[in-house]
C-alpha positions as a printed Julia matrix, in Angstrom:
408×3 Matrix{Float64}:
 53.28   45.93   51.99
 54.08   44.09   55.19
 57.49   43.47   55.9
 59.9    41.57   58.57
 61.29   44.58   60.57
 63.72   42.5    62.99
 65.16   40.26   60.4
 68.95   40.48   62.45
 66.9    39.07   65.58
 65.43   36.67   63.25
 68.52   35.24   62.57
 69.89   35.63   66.15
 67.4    33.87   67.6
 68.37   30.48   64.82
 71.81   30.97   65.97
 71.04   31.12   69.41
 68.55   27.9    69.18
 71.33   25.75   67.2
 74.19   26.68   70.0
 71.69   25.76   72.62
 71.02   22.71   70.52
 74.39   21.85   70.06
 75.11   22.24   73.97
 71.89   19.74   74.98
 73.3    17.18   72.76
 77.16   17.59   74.05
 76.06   17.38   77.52
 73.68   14.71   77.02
 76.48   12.66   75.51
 79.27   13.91   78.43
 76.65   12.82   81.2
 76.24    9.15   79.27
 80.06    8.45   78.49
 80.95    9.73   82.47
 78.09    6.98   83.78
 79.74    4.32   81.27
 83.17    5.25   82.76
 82.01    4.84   86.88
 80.26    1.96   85.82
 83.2    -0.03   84.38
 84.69    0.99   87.13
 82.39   -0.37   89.74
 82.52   -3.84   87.99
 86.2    -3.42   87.38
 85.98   -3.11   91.51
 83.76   -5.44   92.09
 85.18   -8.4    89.98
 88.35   -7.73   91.58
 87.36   -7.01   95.12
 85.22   -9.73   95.98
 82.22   -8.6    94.67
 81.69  -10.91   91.97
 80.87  -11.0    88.77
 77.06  -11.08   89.18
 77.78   -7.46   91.76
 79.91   -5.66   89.24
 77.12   -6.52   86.68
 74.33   -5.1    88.7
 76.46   -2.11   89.49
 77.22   -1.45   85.89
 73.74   -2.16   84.78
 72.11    0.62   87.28
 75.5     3.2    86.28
 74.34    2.76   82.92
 70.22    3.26   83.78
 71.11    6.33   85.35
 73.63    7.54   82.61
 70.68    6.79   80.13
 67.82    8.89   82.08
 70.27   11.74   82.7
 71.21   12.09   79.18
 68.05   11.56   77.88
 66.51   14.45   79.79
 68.77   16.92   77.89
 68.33   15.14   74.3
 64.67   15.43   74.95
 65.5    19.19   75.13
 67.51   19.5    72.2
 64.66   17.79   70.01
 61.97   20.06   71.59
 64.46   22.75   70.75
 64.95   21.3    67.11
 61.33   21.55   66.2
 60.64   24.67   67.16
 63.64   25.39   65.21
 61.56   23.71   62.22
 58.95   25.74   62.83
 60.44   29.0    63.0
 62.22   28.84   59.97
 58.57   27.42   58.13
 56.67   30.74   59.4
 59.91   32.79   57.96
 59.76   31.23   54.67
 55.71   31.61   54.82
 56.18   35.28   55.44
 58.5    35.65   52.67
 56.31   34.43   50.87
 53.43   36.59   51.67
 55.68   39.45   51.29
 56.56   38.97   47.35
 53.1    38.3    46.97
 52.24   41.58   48.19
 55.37   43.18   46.47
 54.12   42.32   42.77
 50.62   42.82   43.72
 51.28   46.16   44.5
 53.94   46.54   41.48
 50.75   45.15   39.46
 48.48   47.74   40.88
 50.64   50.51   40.51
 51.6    49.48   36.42
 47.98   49.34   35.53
 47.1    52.64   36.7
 50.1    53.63   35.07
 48.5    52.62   31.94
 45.56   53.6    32.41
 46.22   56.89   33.29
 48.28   56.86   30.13
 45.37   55.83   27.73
 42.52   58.17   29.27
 39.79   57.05   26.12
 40.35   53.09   26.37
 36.99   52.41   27.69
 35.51   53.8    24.67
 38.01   52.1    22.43
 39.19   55.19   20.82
 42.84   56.18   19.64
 44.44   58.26   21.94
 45.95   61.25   20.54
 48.97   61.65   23.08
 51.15   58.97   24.48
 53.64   58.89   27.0
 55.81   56.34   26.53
 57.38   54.86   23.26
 56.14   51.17   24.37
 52.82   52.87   24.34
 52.89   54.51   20.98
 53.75   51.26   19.6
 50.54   50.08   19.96
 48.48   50.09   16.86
 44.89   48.13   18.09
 43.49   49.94   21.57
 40.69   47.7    21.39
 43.56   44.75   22.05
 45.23   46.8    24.61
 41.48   47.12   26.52
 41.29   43.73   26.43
 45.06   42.94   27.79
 44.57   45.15   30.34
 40.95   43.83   31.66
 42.53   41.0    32.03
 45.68   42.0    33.96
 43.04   43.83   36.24
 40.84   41.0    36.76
 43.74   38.4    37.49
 44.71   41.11   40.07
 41.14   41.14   41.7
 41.24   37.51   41.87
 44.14   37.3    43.71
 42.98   39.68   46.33
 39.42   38.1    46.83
 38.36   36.24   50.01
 37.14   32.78   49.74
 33.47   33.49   49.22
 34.37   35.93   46.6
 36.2    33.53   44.52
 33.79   30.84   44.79
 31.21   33.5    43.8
 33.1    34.62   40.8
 33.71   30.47   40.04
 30.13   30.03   39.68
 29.52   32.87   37.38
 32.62   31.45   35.56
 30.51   27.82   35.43
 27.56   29.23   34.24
 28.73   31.21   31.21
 30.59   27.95   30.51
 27.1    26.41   30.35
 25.65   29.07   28.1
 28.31   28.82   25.88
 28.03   24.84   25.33
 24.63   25.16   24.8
 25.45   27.85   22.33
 27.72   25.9    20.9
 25.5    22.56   20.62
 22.81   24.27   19.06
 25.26   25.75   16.2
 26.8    22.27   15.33
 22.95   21.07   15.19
 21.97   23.61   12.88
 24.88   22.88   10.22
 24.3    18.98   10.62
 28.11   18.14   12.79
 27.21   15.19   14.85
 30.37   14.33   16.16
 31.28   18.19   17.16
 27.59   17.99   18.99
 28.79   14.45   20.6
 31.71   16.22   21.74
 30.13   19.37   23.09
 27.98   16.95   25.01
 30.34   14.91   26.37
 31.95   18.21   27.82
 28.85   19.4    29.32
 28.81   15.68   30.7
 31.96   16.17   32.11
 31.49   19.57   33.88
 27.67   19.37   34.74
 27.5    15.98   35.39
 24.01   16.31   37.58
 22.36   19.21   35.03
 19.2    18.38   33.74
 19.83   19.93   31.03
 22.09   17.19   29.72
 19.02   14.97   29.1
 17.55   17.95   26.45
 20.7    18.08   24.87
 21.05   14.47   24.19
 16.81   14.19   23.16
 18.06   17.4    20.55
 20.95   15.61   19.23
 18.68   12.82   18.58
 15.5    14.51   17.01
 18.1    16.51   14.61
 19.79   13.52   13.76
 16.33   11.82   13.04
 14.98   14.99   10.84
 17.93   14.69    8.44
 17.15   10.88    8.15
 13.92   11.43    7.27
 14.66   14.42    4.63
 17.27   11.94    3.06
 15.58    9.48    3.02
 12.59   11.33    1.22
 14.66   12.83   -1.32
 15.85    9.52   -2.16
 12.58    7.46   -2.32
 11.5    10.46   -4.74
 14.84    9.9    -7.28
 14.24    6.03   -7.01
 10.16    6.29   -7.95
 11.16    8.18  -11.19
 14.22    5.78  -11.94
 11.9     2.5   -11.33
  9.33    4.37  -13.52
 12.01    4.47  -16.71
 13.43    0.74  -15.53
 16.54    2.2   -14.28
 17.66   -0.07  -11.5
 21.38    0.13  -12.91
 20.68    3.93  -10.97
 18.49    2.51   -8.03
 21.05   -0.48   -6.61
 23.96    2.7    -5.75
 21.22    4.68   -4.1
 19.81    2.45   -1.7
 23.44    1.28   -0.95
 24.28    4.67    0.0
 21.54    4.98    2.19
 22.11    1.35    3.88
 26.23    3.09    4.38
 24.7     5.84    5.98
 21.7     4.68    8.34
 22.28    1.44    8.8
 20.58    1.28   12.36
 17.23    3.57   11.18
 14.62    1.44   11.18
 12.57    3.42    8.87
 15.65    3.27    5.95
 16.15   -0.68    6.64
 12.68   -1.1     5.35
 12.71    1.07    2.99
 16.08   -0.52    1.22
 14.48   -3.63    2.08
 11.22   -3.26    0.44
 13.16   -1.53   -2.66
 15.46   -4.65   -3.38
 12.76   -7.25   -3.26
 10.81   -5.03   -6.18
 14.26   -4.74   -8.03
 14.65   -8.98   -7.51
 10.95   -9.44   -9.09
 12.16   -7.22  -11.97
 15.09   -9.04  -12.29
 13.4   -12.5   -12.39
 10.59  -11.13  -15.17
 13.58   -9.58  -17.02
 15.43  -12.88  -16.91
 12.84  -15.27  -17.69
 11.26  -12.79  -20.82
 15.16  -12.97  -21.79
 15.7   -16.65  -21.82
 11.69  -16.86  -23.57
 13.84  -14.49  -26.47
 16.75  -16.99  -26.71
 14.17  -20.17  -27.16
 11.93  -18.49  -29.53
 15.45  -16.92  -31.62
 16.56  -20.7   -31.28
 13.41  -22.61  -32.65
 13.73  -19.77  -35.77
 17.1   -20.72  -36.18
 17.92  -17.1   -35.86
 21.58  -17.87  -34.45
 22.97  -14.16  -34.74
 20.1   -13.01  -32.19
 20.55  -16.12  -30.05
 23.66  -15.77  -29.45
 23.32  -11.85  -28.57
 20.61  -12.88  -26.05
 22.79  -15.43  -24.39
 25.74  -13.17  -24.08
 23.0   -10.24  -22.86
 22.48  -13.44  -20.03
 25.58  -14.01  -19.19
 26.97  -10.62  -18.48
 23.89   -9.1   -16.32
 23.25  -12.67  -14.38
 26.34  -14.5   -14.33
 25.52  -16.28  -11.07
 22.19  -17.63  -11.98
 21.64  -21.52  -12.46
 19.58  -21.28  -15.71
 22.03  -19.32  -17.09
 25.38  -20.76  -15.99
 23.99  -23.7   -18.34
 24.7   -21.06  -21.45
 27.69  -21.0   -20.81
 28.92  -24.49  -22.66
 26.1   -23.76  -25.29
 27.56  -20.18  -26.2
 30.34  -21.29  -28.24
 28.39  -23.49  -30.56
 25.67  -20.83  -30.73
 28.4   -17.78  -31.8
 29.63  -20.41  -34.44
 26.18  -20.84  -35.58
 25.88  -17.13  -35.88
 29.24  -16.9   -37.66
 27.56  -19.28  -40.29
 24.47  -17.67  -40.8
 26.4   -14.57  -41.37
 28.71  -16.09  -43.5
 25.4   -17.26  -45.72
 23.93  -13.95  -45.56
 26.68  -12.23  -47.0
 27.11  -14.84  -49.75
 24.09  -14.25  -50.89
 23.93  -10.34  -50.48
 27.8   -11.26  -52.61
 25.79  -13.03  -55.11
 22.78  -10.51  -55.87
 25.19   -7.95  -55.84
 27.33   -9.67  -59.04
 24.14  -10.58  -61.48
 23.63   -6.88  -60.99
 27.08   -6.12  -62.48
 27.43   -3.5   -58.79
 31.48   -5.03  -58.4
 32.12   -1.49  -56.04
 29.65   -2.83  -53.57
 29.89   -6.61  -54.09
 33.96   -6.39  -53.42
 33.52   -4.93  -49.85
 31.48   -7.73  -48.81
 33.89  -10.51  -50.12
 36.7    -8.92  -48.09
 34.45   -8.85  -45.02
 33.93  -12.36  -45.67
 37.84  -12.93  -46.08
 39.23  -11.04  -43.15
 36.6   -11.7   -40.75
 35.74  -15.65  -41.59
 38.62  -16.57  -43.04
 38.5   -20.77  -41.97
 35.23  -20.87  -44.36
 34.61  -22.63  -47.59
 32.64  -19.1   -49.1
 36.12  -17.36  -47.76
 38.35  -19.85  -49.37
 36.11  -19.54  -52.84
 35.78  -15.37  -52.53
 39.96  -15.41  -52.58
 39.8   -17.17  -56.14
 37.13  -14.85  -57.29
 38.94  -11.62  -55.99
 41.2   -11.04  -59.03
 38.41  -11.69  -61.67
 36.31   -9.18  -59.6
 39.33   -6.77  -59.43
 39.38   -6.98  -63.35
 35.41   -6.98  -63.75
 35.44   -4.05  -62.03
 38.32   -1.91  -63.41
 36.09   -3.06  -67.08
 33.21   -1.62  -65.51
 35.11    1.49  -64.42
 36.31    2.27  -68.42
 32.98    1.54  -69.76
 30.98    4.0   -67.35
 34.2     6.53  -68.4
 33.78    5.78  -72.15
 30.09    6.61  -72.08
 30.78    9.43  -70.18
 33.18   10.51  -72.88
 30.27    9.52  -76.06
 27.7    11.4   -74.01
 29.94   14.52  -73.87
């Protein structure tokens, strides 16, 4: 370790150079005050004396030139002296310096053999079966101890390398930084993370900006990205040829969307969706117009109840379409049309029902009648009937149990 071996004559010397300093700059001042003094004395003189004022001027003036070069000779001194003051002390402090450096370099040095010589087997990674120190015998993972002290050992080595050295180990450094990216690129391919790729990229970008390689990376990115489009997209066009088989676009419109929300700039998918919803809008427009064909021909039969299913059927899957927003005004009259015809349907099922002398099933129809059409003439004349039936039927009830009781 290389030490300062004068460091009283060191500071000597500084205390020298500042008294010598401080002398320069007294004198210089002394010599410039005494030439201001003479020379307001010559004009003093020389204004009083005859001289003039224009003399004692001139006399003062050339007292004061020669007070100025004769002090400024010794301040010149005193700043030489000052920077070589500045100087000294900057090569002390850069030796002090270098001297700690070499102090805990060699305090380094000597610690790691000390524990190195204290774990004989940590090359091989294998427990030690004497230690000589308790902080030593606290260690429970060698294998992390190897590794702490490769690393003490190497940031040591560092430190002592020349120039050449260090940018030797650099570029090693660089280039397993390399590998590892590109290690790293191809794993986020292979389990499908584009953005971790798109960063790892970026990085190599950043620290290899004139690689080649950076052009491969960026034509892999792309030609993984492009094989997962293309196996999407083929699963999908499979699912959607079995759903338009069965007439299932309520299943296709949701598939295609999520495949427009995912590739929206593939070409291939675009054409694909594209293609897909003009064959769902021709289905749409045969469904609709074989749907309003069922509501004329339902109409013409007078078949109200089926009409007016249709028309609702209309309404709900194409609300926005112009034939159909005409249904909407028509709907009303055609549900009370259907109301009627039920109305008649049941009054006659009602009727067949009585000459048959069946009151259990005829009663259940009347009340159908009553709760659910209740504004109707049939409902109005089934709420006079209900008590008669009531009484027809608890008749029928005693006969059935008096024959039961003859028969027995």
């Amino acid at each position: 370790m290389h030490q300062n071996p004068h460091p009283e004559h060191n500071a000597s010397s500084l205390w020298g150079i500042n008294l010598a300093i401080g002398y320069l700059l007294a004198l210089a001042a002394l010599l410039f005050l005494g030439t201001l003094v003479v020379g307001l004395g010559v004009f003093t003189g020389a204004s009083t004396f005859g001289g003039g004022l224009v003399g004692g001027t001139t006399a003062l003036a050339l007292c004061l030139l020669v007070g100025v070069l004769q002090s400024g000779i010794f301040f010149s001194f005193a700043m030489a002296l000052m920077g070589i003051k500045s100087e000294v002390m900057q090569l002390r402090k850069l030796n002090k310096i270098a001297d700690d450096s070499h102090a805990r370099l060699a305090a380094m040095d000597q610690r790691l053999t000390e524990i190195a010589e204290r774990i004989p087997n940590l090359s091989s990674g294998s427990q030690p079966s004497v230690v000589a120190s308790p902080a030593v015998a606290a260690i429970q993972q060698p294998a992390d101890m190897s590794q702490l002290l490769s690393a003490m050992i190497e940031l040591r080595d560092t430190l002592l390398m020349s120039d050449p050295e260090k940018a030797a180990l650099l570029k090693r450094r660089l280039e397993q930084k390399r590998r590892g990216l590109l290690d790293k690129l191809h794993h986020h391919l292979r389990h499908e993370e584009w953005k971790a790729a798109e960063t790892v990229i970026q990085d190599f970008n950043l620290l290899f900006p004139d690689d080649p390689q950076s052009k491969n990376m960026n034509d892999e990115l792309a030609f993984a990205r492009k094989r997962k489009v293309d196996r999407d997209l083929s699963d999908a066009q499979d699912r959607i040829r079995g759903w338009i088989g069965s007439s299932r676009w309520d299943l296709v419109e949701p598939q295609i969307a999520q495949l427009e929300l995912q590739y929206p700039d593939d070409k291939a998918v675009v054409a694909y969706v594209d293609q897909i919803r003009g064959e769902m809008h021709s289905w749409h427009q045969e469904e609709l117009q074989n749907l309003i064909g069922q509501l004329k021909d339902a109409s013409d039969h007078r078949q109200w109840r089926r009409a007016s299913l249709i028309a609702q059927q209309l309404l709900e899957k194409y609300p926005d379409d112009k034939l159909v927003e005409k249904l909407r005004s028509e709907l009303p009259t055609l549900r009370k049309n259907a109301d009627l015809q039920e109305v008649k349907d049941l009054e006659a099922q009602f009727k067949e029902l009585l000459q048959r002398r069946r009151y259990d099933e005829a009663f259940p129809i009347a009340q159908k009648v009553i709760d659910e059409h209740p504004e109707t003439a049939v409902a109005n004349e089934l709420v006079k009937m209900l008590p008669k039936l009531q009484e027809l039927m608890k008749q029928d009830k005693l006969r059935r149990k008096a024959e039961l009781g003859d028969a027995g």
